[in-house]
Structure formats: structure tokens, C-alpha cells
Residue frames relative to the residue before (quaternion, step in Angstrom):
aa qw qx qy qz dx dy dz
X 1.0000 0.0000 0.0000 0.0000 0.00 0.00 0.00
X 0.0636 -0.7252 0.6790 -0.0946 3.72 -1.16 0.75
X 0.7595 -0.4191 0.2783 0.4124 3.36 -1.65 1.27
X 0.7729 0.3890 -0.3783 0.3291 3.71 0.17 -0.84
X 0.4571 0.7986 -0.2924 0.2602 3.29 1.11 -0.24
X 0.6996 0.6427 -0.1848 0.2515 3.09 1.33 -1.66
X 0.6243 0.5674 -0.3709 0.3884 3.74 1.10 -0.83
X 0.8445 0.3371 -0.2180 0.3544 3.24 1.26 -0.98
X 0.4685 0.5799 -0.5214 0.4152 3.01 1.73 0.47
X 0.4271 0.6692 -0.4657 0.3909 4.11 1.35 -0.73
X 0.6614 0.6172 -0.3386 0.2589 3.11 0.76 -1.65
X 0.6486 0.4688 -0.3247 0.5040 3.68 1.24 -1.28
X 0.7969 0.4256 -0.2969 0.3092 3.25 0.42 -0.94
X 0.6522 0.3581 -0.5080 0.4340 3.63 1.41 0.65
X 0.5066 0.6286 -0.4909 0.3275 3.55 1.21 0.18
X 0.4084 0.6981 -0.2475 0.5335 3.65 2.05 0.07
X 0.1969 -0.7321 0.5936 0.2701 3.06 0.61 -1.26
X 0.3294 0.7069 -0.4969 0.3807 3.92 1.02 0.33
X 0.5081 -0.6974 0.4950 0.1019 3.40 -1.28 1.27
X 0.4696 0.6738 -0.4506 0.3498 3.74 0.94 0.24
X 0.4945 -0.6335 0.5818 0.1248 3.79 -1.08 1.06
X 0.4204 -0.5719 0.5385 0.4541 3.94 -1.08 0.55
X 0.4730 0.6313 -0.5100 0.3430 3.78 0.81 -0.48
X 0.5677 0.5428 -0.4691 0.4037 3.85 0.92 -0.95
X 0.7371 0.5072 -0.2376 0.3781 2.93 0.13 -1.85
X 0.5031 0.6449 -0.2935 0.4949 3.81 1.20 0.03
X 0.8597 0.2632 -0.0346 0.4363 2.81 0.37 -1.34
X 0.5588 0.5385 -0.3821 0.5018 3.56 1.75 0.05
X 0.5203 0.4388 -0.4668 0.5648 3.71 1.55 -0.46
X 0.6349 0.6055 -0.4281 0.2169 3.59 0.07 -0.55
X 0.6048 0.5945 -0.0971 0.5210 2.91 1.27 -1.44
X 0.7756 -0.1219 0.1359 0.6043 3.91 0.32 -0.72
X 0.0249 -0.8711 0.4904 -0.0090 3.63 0.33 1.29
X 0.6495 0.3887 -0.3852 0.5280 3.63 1.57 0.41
X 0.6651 0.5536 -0.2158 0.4524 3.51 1.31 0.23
X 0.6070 0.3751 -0.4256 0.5565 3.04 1.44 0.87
X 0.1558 -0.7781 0.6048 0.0672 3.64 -1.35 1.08
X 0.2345 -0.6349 0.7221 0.1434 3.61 -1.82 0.52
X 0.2222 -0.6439 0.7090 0.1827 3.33 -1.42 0.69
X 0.0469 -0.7857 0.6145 0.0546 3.42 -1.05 0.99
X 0.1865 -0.6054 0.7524 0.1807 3.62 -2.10 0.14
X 0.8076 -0.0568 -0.0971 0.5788 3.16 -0.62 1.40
X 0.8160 -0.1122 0.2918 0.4862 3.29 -0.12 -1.28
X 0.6605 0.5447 -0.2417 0.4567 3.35 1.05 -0.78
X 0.3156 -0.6631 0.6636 0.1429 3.55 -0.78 1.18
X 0.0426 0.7130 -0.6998 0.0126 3.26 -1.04 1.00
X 0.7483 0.1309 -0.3094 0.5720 4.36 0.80 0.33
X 0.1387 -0.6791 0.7115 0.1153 3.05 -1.67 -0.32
X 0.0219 0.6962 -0.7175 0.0072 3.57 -1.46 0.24
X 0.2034 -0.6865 0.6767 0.1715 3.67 -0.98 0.84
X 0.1478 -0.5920 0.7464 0.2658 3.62 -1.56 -0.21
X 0.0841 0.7352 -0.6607 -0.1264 3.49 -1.73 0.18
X 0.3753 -0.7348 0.5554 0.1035 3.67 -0.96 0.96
X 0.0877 -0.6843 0.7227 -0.0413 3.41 -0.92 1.19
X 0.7274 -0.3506 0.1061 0.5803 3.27 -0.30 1.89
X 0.7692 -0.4213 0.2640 0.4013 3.97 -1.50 -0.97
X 0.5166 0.6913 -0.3394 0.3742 2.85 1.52 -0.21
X 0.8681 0.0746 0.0898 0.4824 3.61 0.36 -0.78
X 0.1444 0.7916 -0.5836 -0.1095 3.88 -0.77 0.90
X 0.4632 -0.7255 0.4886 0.1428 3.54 -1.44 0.35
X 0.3001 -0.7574 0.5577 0.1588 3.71 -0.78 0.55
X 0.0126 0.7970 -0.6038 -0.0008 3.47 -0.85 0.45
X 0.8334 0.3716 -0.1826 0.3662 3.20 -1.94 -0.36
X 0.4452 0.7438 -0.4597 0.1928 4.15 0.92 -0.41
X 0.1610 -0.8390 0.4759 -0.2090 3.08 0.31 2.00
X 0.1372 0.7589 -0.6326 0.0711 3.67 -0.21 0.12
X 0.5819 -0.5846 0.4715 0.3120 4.01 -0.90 1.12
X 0.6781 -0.4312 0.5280 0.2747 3.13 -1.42 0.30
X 0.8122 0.3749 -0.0814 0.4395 3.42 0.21 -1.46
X 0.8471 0.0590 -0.2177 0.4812 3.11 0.90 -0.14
X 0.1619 0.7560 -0.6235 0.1162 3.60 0.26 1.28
X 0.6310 0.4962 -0.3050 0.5125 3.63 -0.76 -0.38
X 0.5041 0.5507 -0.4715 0.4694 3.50 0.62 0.23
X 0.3433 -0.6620 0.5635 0.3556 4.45 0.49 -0.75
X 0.3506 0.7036 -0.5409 0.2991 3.49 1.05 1.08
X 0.4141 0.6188 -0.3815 0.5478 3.46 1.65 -0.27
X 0.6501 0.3800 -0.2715 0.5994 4.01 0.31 -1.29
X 0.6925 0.3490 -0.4419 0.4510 3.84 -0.24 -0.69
X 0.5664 0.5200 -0.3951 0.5027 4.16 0.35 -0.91
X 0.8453 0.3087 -0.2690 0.3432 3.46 -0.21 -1.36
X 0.5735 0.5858 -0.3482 0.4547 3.85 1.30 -0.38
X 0.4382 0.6949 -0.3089 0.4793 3.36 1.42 -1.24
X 0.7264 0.4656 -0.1008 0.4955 3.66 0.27 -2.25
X 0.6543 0.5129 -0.3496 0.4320 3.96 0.17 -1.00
X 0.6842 0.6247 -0.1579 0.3416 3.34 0.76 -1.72
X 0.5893 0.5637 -0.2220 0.5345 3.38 1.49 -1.59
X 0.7439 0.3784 -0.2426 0.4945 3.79 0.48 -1.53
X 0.7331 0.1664 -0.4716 0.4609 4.00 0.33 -0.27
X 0.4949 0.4883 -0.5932 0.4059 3.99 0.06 0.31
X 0.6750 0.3099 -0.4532 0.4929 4.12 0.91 0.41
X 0.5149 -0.7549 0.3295 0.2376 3.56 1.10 0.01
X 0.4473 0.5199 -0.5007 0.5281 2.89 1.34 1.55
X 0.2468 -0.8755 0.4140 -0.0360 2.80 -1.33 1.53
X 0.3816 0.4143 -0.4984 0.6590 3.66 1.88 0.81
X 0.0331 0.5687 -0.8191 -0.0677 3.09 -1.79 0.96
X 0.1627 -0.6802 0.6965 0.1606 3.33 -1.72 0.50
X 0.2728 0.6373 -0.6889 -0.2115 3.48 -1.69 -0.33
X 0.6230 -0.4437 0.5016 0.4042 3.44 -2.10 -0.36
X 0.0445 -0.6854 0.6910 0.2256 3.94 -0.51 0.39
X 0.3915 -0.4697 0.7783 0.1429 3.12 -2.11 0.65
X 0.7867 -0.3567 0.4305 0.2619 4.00 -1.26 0.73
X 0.6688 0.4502 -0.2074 0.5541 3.67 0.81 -1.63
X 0.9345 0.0937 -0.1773 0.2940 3.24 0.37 -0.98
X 0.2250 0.6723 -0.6454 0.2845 3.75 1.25 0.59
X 0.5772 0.6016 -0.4711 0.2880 3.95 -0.34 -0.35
X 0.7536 0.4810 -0.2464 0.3742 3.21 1.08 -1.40
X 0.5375 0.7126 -0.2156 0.3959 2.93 1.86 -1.81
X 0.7381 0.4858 -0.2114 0.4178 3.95 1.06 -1.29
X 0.4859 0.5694 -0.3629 0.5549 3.40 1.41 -0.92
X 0.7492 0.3146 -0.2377 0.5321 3.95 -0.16 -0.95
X 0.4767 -0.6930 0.4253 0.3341 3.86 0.97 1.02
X 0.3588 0.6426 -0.6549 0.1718 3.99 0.27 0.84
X 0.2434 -0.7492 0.5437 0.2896 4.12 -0.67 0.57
X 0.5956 -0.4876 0.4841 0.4162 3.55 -1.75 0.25
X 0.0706 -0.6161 0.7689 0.1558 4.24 -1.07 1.05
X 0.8779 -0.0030 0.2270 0.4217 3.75 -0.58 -0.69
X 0.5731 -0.6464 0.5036 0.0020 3.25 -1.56 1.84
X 0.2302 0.8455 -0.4817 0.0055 3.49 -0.10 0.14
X 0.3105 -0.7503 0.5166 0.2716 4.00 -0.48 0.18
X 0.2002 -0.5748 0.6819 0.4056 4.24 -0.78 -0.04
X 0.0085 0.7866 -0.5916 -0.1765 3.77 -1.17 0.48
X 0.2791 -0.7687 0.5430 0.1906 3.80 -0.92 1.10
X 0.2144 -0.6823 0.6989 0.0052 2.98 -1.57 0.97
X 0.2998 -0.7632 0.5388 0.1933 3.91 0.08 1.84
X 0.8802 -0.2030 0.4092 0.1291 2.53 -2.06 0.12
X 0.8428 0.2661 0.0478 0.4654 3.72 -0.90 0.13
X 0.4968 0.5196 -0.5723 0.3944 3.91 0.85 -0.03
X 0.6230 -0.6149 0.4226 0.2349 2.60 -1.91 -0.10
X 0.4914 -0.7238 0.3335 0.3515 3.47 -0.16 0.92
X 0.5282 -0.5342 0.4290 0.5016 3.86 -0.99 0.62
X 0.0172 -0.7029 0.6869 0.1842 3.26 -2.03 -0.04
X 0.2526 0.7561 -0.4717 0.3768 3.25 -1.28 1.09
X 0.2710 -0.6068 0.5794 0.4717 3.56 -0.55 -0.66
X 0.4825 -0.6882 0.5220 0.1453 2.84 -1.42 0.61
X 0.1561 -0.7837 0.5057 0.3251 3.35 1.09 -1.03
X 0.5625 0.6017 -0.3670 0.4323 3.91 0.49 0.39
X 0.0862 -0.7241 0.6729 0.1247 3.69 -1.09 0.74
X 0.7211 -0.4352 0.4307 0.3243 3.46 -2.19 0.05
X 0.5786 -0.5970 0.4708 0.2952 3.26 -0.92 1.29
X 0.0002 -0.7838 0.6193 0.0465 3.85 -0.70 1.03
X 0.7982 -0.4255 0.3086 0.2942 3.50 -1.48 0.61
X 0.6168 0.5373 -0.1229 0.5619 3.26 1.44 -0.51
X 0.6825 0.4879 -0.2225 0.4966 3.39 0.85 -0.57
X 0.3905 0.7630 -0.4228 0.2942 3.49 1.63 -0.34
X 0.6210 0.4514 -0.3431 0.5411 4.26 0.92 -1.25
X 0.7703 0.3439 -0.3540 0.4038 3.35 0.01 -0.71
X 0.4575 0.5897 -0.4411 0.4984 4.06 1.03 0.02
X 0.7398 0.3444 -0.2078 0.5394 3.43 0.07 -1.62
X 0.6830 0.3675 -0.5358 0.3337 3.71 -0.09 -0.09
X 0.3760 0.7056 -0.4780 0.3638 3.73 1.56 -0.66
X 0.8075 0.2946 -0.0317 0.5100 2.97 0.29 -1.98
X 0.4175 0.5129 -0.5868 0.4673 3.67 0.23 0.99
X 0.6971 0.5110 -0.2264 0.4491 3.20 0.81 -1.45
X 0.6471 0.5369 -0.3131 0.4417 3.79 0.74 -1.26
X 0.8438 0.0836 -0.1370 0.5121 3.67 0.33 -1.56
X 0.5453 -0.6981 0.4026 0.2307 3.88 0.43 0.19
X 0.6176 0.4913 -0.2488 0.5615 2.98 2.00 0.88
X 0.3281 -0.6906 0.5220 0.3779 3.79 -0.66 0.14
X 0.0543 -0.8260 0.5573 -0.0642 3.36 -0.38 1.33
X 0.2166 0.8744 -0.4088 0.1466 3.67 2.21 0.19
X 0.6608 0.5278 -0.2879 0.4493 4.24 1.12 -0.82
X 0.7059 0.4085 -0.3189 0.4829 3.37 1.00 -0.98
X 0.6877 0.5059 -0.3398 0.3945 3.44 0.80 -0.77
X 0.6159 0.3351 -0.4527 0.5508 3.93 0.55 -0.73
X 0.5941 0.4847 -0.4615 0.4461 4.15 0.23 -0.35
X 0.7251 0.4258 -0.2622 0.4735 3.80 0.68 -0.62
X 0.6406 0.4137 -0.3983 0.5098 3.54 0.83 -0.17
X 0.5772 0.6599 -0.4056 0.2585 3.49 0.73 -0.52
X 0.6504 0.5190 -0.0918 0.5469 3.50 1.86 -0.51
X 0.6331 0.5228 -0.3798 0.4262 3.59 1.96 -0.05
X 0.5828 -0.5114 0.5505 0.3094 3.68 -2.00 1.04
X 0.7439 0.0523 0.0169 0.6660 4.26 0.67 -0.32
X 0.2321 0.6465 -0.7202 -0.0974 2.78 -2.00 0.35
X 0.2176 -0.7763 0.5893 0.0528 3.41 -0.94 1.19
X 0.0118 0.5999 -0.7856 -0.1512 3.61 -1.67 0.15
X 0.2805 -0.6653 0.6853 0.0953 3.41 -2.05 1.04
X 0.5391 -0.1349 -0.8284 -0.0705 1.66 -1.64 1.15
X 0.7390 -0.4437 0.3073 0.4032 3.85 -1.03 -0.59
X 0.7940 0.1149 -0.0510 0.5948 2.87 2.02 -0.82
X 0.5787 0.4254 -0.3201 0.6178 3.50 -0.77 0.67
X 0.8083 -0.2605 0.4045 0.3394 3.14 -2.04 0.34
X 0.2732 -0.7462 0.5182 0.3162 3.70 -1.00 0.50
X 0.3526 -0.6787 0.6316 0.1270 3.30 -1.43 0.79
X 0.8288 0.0139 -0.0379 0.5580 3.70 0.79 -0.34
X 0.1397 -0.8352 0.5315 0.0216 3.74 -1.38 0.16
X 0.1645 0.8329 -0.5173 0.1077 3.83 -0.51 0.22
X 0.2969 -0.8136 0.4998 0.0077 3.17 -0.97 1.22
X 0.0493 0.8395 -0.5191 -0.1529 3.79 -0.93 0.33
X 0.4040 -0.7484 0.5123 0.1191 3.65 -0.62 1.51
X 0.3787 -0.5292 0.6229 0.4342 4.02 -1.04 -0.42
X 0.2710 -0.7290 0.6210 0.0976 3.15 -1.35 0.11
X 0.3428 -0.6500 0.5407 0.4094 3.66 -0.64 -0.34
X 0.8494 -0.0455 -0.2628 0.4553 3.93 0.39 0.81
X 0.7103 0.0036 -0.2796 0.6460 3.20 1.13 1.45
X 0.4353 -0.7573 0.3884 0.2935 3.42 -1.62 -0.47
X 0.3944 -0.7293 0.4779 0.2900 3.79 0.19 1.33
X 0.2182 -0.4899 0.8369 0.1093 2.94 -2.04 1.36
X 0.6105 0.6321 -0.4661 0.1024 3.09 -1.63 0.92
X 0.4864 0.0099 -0.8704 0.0754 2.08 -1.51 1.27
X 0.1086 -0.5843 0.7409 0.3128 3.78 -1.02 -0.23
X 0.1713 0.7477 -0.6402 -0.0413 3.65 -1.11 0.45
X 0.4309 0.6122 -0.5921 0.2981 3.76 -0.31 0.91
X 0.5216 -0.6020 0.5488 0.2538 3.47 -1.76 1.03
X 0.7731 0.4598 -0.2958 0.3215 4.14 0.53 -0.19
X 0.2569 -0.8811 0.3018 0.2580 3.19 -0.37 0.97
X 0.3910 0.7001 -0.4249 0.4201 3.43 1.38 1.30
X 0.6547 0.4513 -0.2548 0.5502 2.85 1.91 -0.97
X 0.6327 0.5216 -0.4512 0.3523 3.78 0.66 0.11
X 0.6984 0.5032 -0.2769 0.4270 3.05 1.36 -0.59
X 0.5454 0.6622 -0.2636 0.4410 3.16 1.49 -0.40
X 0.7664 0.2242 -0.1385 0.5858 3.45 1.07 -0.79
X 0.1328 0.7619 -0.4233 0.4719 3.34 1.51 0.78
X 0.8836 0.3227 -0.0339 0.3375 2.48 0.06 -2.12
X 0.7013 0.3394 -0.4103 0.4740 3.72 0.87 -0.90
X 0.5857 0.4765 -0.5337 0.3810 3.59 0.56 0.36
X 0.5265 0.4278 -0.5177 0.5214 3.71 0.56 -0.15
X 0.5574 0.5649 -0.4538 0.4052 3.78 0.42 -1.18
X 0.8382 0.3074 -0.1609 0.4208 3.81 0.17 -1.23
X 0.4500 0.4697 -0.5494 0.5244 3.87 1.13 0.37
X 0.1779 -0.8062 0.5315 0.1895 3.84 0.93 -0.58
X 0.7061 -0.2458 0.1710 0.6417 3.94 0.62 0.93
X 0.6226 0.5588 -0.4737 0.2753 3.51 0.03 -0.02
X 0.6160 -0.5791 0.3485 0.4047 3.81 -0.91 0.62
X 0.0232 0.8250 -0.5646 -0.0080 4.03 -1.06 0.47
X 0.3131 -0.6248 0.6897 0.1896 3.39 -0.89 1.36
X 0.2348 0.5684 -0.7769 -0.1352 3.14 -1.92 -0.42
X 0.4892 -0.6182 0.6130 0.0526 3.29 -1.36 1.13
X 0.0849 0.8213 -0.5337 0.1827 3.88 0.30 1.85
X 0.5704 -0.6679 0.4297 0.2094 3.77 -0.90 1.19
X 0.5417 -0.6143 0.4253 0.3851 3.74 -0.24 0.90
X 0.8086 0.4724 -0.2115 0.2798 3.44 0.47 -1.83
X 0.5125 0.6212 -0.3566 0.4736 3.61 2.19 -0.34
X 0.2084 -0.8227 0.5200 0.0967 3.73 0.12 0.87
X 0.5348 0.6823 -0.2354 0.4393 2.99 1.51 -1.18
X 0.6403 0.5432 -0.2222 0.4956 3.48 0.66 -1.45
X 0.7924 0.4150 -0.2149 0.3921 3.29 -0.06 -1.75
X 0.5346 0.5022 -0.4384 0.5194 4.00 0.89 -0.46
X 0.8487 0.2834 -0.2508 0.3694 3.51 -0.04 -1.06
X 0.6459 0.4348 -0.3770 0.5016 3.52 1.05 0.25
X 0.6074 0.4011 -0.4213 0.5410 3.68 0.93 0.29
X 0.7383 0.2821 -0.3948 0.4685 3.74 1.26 0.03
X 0.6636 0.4617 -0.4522 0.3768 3.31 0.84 1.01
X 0.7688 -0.4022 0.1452 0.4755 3.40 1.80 1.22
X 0.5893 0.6797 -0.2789 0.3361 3.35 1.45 -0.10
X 0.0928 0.8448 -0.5269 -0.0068 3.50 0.03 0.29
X 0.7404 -0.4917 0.3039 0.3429 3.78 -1.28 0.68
X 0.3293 -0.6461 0.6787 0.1162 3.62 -1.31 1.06
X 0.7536 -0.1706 0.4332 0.4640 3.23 -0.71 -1.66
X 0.4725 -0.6179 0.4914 0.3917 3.68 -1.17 0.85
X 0.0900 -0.6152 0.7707 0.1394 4.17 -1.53 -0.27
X 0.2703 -0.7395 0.6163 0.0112 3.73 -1.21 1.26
X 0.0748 -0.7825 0.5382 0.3040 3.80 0.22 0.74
X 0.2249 0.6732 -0.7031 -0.0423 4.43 -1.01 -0.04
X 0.5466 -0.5526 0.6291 -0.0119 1.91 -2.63 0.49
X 0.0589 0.7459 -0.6570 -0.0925 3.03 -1.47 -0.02
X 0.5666 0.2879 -0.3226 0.7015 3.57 -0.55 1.49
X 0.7898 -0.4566 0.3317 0.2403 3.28 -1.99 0.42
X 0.5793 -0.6922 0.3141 0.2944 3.57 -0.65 1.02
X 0.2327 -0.6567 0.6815 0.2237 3.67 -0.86 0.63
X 0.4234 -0.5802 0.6199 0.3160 3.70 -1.19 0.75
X 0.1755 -0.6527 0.7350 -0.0541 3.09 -1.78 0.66
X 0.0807 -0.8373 0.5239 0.1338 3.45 -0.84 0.91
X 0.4345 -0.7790 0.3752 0.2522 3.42 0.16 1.29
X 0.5392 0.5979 -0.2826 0.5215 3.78 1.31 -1.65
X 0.7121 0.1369 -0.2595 0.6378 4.43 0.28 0.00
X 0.7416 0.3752 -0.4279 0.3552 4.10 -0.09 -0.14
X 0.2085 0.8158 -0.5379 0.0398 3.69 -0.05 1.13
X 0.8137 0.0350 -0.1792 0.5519 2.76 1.11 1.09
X 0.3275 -0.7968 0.4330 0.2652 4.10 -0.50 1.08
X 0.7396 -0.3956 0.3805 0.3896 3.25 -1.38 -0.01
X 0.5749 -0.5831 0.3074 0.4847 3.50 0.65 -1.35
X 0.7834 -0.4460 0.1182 0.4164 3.42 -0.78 1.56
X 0.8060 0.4281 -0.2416 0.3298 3.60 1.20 -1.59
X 0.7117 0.4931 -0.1669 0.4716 3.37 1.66 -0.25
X 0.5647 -0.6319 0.3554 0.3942 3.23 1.54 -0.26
């Protein structure tokens, strides 16, 4: 994939209906500009597949798009071999992605296994926004070491490049508490048919709700996925009492040797294409 690519790769991803911005698709060439691929006819890009590397330890697929019109064709198998190939020619040997339903078949055929259930949950339009304090302030430049060790601790990888590159594109970011050292942190991006909370990564369930809340506060009535692990009970309560209610299921696998995950600080991922 290359810069000119990107409008018509958007193009697949709104004939999906997937919530990603051409800015992604920017920032995913940016990030690993020999690890992203396009199937084409003639000229016409009809798939795509990103890769992203989280230090050596762990890489991630995204975006595996394949046209409408021409699925059933093994442009899915030719993309994802393409992508697999790219991540073990750097000599990393956990890969992860998020499957969507459509594509878990392919994902199982190429011998990835089910790690963890997860649900996208939407929060329409037009509620009302929490009230209260929140107890949470704006993610500052400084607050970056204590973030990345969060998320060392959550996904058992250094994911510290993709993540300052991914905030650079968010409407809010908050860490709890207000004072003192942070304990937790969560970010909310735009989207193209809502705005994504994620990550949320803290172990208290005052602090999720706390930065919960000034992220609803800063979508300001607009609609908001966030993409919450089944096994986080914690999570899923306090996002169905703040108006959320189930979309569609997301299946995280693997292929290659498990990275821990601590479920008790991930109450929510970043987003399906980044891990």
C-alpha cells in the first residue's frame, strides 16, 4: 500500500460500514509503511490488510477488507499470507488480530485459535451527558511513562510508538486520578459513524467510570462505540449504565505463542486494527 492508495482503500471500508477515518489508514502507513498491502484488478484495489509491530514481541493485523463483489475469490488468503509473511520476515512470532463474524473462517483456516470474546458496544446519539465530577484530568506530555507502563502491564507488550501516534488523532484524553501518579487512562478518537473510547486501561471501578464519564462529556451528544472484553464484568455493567447497549460480537486470535493480557486493567482496547 502507498499514499495514493488510501481514498480507495476508505472507499472499502465505508462499503463495510466500519468506523475508521482516512487519517487511520495514514497513520497505519506511517507506522509500518512496508506492512501494509492492497489487492488489486487492473488498477483497482479491491482488499487491504495493515500489519502493526509492538516492539518484537507481538504484531497485529488490521483493516482485512476484501470488496463486496469480489469475495469468494481467495483474495482474503492471498492478503492475509501477503501480511503474515511481512511480520515473520521481522522475526516476531505472536501475531494477534480482532475478527468480525465474516471473517473468523478465514482467520481458522490459516490455523489462528479463539484468545478472548469481546462485544463493540454503541452508545446513540442525543443521550444525556453524565453529571457529577468526574475526578479525572487531560492527558499531559508528562504523563506519557506512567501511561505506557499501564499498558505494558494490560497487554504484556510495549505498544509505546503506536500509542503516542494514536493519540495524536484523539477529541479527549484523560488519566485518573486528578492527583498523584496515574493509576488509569482512556482516550476518545472521532470516527466516521461514531466516536471510539479506547483504550480505557485502569484496575478500579471508580476510575472507569470516572474517565467514562469525561469522555462521554467530550463526545458532547454524539454516538460512541467502545470495543469491551466479555470476561470484564466490571466494564460491561458500567457501560450498559451509561446508555450503552450491544452492537456486534469481535473475537480477539492468535497465531504463535500467547502474549499475556491482564484483563483486571483492559476494560476496554484501543481498536480491533491496532490491538
Amino acid at each position: 500500500m502507498i499514499s495514493s492508495d488510501v481514498l480507495a482503500a476508505d472507499g472499502l471500508r465505508r462499503a463495510v460500514g466500519w468506523n475508521q477515518l482516512p487519517s487511520h489508514w495514514a497513520m497505519m502507513l506511517a507506522l509500518e509503511p512496508d506492512g501494509c498491502f492492497v489487492a488489486t484488478t487492473g488498477t483497482r484495489p479491491v482488499g487491504t490488510v495493515t500489519t502493526t509491530t509492538h516492539g518484537n514481541r507481538l504484531a497485529w493485523i488490521g483493516m482485512m477488507l476484501v470488496d463486496p463483489e469480489f469475495r469468494g475469490r481467495g483474495i482474503a488468503r492471498e492478503l492475509m499470507g501477503a501480511a503474515i509473511e511481512s511480520i515473520r520476515g521481522k522475526g516476531i512470532a505472536a501475531i494477534g488480530l480482532d475478527a468480525t463474524p465474516a471473517g473468523m473462517p478465514v482467520y481458522l483456516k490459516l490455523g489462528f485459535v479463539r484468545e478472548m470474546s469481546m462485544q463493540r458496544w454503541l452508545r446513540p446519539a442525543g443521550l444525556a451527558m453524565p453529571t457529577g465530577p468526574s475526578g479525572v484530568r487531560p492527558l499531559l506530555p508528562a504523563d506519557w511513562v506512567a501511561v505506557e507502563a499501564l499498558d505494558r502491564a494490560a497487554t504484556g507488550v510495549d505498544r509505546s510508538r503506536v500509542l503516542r501516534r494514536f493519540a495524536e488523532d484523539r477529541r479527549a484524553g484523560f488519566v485518573w486520578p486528578a492527583e498523584g501518579n496515574p493509576v488509569g487512562w482512556a482516550l476518545l478518537r472521532p470516527g466516521a459513524n461514531a466516536d471510539h473510547v479506547g483504550p480505557i486501561e485502569c484496575a478500579d471501578a471508580a476510575g472507569i467510570q470516572a474517565l467514562l464519564t469525561a469522555l462521554l462529556r467530550a463526545a458532547d451528544g454524539r454516538a460512541v462505540h467502545c470495543d469491551i472484553p466479555d470476561d470484564h464484568s466490571v466494564a460491561t455493567s458500567i457501560a450498559r449504565g451509561n446508555g450503552f447497549a450491544v452492537l456486534r460480537p469481535l473475537e480477539r486470535m492468535r497465531l504463535g505463542p500467547s502474549v499475556a493480557t491482564d484483563l483486571g486493567l483492559l476494560a476496554a482496547i484501543a481498536d480491533p486494527s491496532i490491538g
